[in-house]
DSSP file (Angstrom, degrees, kcal/mol; ACC not computed):
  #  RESIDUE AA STRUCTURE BP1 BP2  ACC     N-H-->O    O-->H-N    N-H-->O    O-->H-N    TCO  KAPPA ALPHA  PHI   PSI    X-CA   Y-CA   Z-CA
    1    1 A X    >         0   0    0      0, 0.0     3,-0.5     0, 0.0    27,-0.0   0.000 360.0 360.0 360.0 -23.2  -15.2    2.6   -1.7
    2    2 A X  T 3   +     0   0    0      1,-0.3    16,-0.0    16,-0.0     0, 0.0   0.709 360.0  48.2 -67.6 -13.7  -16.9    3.7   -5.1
    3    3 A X  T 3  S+     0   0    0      2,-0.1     2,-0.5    15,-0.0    -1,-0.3  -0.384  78.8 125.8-118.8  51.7  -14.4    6.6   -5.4
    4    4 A X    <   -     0   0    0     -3,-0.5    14,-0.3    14,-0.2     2,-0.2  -0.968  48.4-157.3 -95.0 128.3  -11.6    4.6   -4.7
    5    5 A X        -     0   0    0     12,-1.5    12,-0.5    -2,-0.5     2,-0.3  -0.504   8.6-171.1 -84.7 172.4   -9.2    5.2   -7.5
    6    6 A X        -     0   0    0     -2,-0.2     2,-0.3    10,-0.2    10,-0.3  -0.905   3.7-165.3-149.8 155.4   -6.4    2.3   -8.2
    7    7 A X  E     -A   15   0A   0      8,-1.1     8,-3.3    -2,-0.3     2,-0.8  -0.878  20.7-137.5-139.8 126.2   -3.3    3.0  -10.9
    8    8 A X  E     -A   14   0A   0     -2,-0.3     6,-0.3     6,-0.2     3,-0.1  -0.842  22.5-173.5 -76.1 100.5   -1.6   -0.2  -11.8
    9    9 A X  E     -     0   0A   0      4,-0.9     2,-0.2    -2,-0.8     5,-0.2   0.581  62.1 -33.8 -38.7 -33.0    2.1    1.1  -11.6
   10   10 A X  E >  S-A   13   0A   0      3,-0.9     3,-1.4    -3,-0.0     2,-0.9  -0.716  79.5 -76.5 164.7 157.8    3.7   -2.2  -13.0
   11   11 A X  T 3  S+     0   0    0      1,-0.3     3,-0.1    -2,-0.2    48,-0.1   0.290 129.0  46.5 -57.4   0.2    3.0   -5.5  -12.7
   12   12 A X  T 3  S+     0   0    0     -2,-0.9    48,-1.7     1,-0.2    -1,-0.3   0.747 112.2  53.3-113.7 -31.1    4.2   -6.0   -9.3
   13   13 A X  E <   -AB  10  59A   0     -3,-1.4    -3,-0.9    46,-0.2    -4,-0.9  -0.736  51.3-169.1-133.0 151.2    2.5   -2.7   -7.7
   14   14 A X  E     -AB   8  58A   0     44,-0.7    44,-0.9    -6,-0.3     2,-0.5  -0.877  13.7-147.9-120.5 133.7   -1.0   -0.8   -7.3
   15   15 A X  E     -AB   7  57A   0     -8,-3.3    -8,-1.1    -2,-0.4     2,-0.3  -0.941  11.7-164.2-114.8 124.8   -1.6    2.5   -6.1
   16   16 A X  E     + B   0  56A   0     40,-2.1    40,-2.4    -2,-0.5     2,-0.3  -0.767  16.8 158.9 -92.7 119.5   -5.0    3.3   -4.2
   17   17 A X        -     0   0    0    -12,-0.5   -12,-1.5    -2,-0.3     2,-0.4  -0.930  40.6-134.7-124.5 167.0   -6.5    7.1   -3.5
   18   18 A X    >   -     0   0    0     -2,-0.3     3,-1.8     4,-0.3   -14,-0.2  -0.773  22.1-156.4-128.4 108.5   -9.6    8.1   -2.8
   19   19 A X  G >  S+     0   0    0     -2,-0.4     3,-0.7     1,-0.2    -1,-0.1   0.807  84.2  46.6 -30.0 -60.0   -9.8   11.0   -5.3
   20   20 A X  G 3  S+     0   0    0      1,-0.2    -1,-0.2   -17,-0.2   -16,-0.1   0.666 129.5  20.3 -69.9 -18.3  -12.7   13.2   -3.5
   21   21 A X  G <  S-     0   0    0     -3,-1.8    -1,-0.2     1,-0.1    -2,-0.1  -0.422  70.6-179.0-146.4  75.9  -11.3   13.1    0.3
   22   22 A X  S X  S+     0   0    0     -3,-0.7     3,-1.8     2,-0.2    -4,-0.3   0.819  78.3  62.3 -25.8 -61.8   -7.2   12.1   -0.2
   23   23 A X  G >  S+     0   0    0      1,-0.3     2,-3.8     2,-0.1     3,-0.9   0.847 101.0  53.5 -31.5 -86.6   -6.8   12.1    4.0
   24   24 A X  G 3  S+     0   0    0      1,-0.2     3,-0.3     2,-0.1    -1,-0.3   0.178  77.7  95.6 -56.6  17.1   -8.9    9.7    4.0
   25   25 A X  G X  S+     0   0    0     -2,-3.8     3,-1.9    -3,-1.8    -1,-0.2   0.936  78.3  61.6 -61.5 -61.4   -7.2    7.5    1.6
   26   26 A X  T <  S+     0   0    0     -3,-0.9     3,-0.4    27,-0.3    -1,-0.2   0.439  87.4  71.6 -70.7   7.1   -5.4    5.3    4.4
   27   27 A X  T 3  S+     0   0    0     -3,-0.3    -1,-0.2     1,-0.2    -2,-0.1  -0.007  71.2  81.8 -93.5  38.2   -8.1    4.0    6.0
   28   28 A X  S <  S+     0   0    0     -3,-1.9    -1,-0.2     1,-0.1    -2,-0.1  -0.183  77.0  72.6-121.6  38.2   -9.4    1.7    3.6
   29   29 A X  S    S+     0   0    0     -3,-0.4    -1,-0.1     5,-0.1    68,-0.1   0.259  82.0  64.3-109.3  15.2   -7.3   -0.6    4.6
   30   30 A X  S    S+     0   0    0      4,-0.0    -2,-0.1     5,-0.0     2,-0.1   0.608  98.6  94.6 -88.0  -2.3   -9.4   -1.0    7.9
   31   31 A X     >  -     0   0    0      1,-0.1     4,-0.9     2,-0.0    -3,-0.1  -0.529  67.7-153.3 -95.2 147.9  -12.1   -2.3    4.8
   32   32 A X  H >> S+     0   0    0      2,-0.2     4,-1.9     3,-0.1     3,-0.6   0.918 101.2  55.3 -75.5 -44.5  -12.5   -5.8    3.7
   33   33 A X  H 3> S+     0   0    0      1,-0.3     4,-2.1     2,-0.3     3,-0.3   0.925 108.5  57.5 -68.3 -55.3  -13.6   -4.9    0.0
   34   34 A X  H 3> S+     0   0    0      1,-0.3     4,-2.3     2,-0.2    -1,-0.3   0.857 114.0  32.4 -42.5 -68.4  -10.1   -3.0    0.4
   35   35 A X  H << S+     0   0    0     -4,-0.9     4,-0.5    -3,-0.6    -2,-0.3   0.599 111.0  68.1-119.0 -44.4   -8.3   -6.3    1.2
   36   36 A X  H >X S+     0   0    0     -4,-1.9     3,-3.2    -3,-0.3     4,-0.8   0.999 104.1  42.7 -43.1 -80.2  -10.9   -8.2   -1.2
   37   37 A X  H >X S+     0   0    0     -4,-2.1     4,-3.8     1,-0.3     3,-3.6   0.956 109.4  63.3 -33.2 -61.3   -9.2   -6.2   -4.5
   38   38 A X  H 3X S+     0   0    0     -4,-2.3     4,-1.6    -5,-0.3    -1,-0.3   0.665 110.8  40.7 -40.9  -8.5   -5.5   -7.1   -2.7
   39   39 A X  H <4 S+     0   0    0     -3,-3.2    -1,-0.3    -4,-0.5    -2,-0.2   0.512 109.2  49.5-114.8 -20.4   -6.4  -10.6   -3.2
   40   40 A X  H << S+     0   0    0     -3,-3.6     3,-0.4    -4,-0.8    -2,-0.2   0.685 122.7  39.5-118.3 -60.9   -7.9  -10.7   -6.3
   41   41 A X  H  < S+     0   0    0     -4,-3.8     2,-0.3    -5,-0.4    -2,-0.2   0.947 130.0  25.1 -45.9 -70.8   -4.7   -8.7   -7.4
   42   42 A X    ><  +     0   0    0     -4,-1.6     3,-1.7    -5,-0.3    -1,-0.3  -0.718  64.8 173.1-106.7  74.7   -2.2  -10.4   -5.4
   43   43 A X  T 3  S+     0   0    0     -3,-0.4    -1,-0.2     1,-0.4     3,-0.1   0.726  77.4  53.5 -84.1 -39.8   -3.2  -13.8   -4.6
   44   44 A X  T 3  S-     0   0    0      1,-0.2    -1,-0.4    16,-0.0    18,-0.2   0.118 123.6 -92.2 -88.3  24.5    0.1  -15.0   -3.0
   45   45 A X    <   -     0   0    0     -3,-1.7    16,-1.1    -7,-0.2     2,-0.4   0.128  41.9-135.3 100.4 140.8    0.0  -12.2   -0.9
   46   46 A X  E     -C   60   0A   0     14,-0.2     2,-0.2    15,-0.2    14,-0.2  -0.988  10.6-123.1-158.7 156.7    1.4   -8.5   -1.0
   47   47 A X  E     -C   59   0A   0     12,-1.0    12,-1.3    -2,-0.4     2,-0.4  -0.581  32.0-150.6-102.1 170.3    3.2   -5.8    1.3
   48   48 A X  E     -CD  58  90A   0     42,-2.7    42,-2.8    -2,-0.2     2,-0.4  -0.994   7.0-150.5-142.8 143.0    1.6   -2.7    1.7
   49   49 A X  E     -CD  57  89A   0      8,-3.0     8,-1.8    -2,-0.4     2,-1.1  -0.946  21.1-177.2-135.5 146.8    2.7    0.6    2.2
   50   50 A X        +     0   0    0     38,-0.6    36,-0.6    -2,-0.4    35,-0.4  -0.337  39.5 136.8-114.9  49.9    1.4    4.0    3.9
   51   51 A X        +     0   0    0     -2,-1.1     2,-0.2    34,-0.2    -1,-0.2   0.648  68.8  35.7 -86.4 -11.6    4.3    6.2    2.9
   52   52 A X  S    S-     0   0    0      3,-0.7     3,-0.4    32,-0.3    33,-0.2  -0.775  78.6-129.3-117.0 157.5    1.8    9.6    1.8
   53   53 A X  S    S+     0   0    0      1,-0.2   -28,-0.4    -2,-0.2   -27,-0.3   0.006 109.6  50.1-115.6  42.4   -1.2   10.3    3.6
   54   54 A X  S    S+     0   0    0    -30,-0.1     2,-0.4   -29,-0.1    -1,-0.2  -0.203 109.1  60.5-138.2  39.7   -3.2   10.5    0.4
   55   55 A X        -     0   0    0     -3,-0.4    -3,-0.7   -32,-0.1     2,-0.5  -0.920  49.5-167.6-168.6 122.8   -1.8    7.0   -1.0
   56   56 A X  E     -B   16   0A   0    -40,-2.4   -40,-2.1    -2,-0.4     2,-0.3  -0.947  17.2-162.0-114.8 121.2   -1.7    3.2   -0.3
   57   57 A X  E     -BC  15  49A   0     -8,-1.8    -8,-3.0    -2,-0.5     2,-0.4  -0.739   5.1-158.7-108.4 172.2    0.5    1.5   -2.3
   58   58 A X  E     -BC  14  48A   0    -44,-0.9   -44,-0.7    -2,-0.3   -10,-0.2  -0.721   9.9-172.0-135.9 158.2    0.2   -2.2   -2.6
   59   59 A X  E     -BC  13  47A   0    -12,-1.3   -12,-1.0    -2,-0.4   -46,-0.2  -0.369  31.9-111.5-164.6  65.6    3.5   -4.4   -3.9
   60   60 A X  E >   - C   0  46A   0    -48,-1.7     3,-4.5   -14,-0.2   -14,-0.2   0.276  14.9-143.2  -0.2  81.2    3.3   -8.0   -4.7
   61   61 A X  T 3  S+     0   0    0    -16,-1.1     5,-0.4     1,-0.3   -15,-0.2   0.712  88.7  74.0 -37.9 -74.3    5.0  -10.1   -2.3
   62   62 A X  T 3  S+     0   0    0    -17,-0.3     2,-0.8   -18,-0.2    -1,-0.3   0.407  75.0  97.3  61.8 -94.5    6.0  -12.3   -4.9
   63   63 A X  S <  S-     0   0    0     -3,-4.5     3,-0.5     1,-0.1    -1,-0.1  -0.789  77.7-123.1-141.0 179.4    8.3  -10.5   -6.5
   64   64 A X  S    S+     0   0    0     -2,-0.8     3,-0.2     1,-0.2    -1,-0.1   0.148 106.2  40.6 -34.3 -49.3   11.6  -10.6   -6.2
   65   65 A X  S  > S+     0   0    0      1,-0.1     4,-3.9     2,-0.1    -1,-0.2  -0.218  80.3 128.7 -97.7  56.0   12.3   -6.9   -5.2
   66   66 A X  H  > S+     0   0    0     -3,-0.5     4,-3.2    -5,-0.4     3,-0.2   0.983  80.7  26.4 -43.2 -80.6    9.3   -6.4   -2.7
   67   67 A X  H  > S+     0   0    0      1,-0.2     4,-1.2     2,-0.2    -1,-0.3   0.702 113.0  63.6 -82.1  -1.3   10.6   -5.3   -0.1
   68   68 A X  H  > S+     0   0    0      1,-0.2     4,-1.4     2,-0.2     5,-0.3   0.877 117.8  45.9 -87.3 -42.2   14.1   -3.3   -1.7
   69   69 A X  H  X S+     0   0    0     -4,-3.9     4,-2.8    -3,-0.2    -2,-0.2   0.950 103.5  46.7 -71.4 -36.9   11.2   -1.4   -3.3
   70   70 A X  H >X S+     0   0    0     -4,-3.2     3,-3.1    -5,-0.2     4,-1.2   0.936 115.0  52.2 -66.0 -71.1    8.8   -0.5   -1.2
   71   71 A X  H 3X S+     0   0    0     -4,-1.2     4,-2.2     1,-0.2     3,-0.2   0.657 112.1  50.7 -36.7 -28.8   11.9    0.8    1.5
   72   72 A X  H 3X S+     0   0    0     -4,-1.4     4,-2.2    -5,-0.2    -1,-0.2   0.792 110.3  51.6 -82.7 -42.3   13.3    2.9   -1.7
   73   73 A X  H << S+     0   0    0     -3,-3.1    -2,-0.2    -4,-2.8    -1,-0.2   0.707 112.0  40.6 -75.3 -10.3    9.8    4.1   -1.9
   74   74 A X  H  < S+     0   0    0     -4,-1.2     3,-0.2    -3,-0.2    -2,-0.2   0.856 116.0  52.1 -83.1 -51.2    9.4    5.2    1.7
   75   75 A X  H >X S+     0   0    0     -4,-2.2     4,-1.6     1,-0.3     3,-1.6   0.941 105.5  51.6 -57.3 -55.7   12.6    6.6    1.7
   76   76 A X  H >X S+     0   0    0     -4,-2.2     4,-1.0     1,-0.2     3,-0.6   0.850 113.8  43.6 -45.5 -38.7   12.0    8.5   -1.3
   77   77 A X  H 34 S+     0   0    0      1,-0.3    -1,-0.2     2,-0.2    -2,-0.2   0.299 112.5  59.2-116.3  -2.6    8.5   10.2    0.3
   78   78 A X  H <4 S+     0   0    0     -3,-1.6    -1,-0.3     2,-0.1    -2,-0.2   0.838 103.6  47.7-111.1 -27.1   10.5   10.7    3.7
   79   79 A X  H << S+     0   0    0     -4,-1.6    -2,-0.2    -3,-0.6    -3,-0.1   0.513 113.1  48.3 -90.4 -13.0   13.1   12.8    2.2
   80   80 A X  S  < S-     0   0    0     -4,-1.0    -1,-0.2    -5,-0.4    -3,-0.2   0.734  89.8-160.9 -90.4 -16.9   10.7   14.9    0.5
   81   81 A X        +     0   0    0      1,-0.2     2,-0.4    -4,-0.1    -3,-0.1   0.560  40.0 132.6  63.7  18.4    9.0   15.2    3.3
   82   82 A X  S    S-     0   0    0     -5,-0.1     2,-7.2     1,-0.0    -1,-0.2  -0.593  91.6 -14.4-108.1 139.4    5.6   16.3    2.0
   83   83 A X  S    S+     0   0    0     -2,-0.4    -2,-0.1    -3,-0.1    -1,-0.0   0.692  84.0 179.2  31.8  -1.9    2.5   14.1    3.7
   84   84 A X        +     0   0    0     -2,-7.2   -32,-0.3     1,-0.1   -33,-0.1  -0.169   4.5 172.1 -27.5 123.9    5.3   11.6    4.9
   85   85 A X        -     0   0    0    -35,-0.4     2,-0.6     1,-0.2   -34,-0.2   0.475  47.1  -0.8 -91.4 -47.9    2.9    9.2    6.7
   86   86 A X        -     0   0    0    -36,-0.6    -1,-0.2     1,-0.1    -2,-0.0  -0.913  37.7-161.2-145.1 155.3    4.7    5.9    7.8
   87   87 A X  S    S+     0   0    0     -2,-0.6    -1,-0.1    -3,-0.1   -36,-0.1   0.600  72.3  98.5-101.9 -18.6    8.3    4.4    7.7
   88   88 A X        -     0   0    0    -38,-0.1   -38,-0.6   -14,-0.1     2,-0.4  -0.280  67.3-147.4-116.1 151.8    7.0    1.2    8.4
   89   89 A X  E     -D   49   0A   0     11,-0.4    11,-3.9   -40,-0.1     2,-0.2  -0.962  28.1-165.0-129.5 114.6    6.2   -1.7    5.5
   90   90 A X  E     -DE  48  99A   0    -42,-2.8   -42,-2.7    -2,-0.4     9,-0.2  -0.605  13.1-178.4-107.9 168.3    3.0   -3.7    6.7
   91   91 A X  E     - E   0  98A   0      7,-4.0     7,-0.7    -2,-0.2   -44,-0.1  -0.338  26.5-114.3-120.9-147.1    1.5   -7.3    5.5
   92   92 A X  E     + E   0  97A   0      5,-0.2     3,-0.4    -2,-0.1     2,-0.3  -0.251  28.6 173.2-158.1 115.0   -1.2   -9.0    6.5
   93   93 A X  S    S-     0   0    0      3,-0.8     3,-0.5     1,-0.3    -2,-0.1  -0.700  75.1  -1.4-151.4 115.7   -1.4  -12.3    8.2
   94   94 A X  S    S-     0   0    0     -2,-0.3    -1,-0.3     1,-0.3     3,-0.1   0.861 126.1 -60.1  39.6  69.6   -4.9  -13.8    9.6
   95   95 A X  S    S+     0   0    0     -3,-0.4     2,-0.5     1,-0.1    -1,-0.3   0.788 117.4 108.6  53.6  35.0   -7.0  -10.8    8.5
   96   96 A X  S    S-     0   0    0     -3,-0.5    -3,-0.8     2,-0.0     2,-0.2  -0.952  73.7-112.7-151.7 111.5   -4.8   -8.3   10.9
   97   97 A X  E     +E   92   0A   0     -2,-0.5     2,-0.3    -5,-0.2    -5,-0.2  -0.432  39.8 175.6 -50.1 121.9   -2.0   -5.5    9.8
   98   98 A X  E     -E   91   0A   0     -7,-0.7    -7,-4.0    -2,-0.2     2,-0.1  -0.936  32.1-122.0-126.5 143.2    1.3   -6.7   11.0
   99   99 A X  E     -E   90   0A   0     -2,-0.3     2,-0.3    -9,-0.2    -9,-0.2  -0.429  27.8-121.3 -86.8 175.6    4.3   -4.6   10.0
  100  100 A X        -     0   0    0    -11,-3.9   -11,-0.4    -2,-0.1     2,-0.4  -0.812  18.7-144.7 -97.4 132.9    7.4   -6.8    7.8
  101  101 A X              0   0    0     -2,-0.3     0, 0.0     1,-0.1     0, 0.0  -0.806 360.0 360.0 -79.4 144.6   10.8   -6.9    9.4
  102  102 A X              0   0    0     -2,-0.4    -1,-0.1   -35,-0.0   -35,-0.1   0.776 360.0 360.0-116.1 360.0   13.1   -6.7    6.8
C-alpha cells in the first residue's frame, strides 16, 4: 500500500494505481487500508469501478450522477479496448464486493 498512488479527479471521484506493479493495481480492493481511505473519502458510501487493469476508480455514491458516470466510464475503456478489465460497477455492503444493478 505505500506505493499506492490516488489522483482526486473531481470532487465526486478518485483514481488508485499502484505506480511500480500497475497489474497489480486491482487487488487492493481485497485490502482493508484500501477500503479504510474509501471511507475516509466517501463516508456515505461510494461505487467502485475496475474498468483498466491498472486502475480503480472510486465515485461517490452521493452524487447525483454516480452511476451515469461510472457506466460512461466503462463504456468508454471497453471501446478502446486496451486493459478493458470489468463491465461491471461494484459497492460494498457489510465489508463484501457486491456488484450495483443499475
Amino acid at each position: 500500500m505505500s506505493k499506492l498512488q490516488d489522483e482526486r479527479i473531481n470532487d465526486h471521484m478518485i483514481a488508485y494505481r499502484i505506480d511500480d506493479n500497475p497489474p497489480l493495481t486491482p487487488a487492493i480492493v481485497l485490502t482493508d487500508e484500501f477500503w479504510a481511505m474509501v471511507d475516509k473519502n466517501f463516508p456515505d458510501g461510494a461505487l467502485l469501478i475496475l474498468r483498466q487493469r491498472d486502475e480503480v476508480a472510486v465515485i461517490d455514491r452521493k452524487s447525483p450522477s454516480a452511476l451515469i458516470t461510472a457506466r460512461q466510464l466503462i463504456d468508454m475503456a471497453k471501446h478502446r479496448g486496451v486493459d478493458f478489465l470489468s463491465d461491471r460497477i461494484f459497492g460494498r455492503r457489510d465489508g463484501r464486493l457486491v456488484t450495483v444493478t443499475e
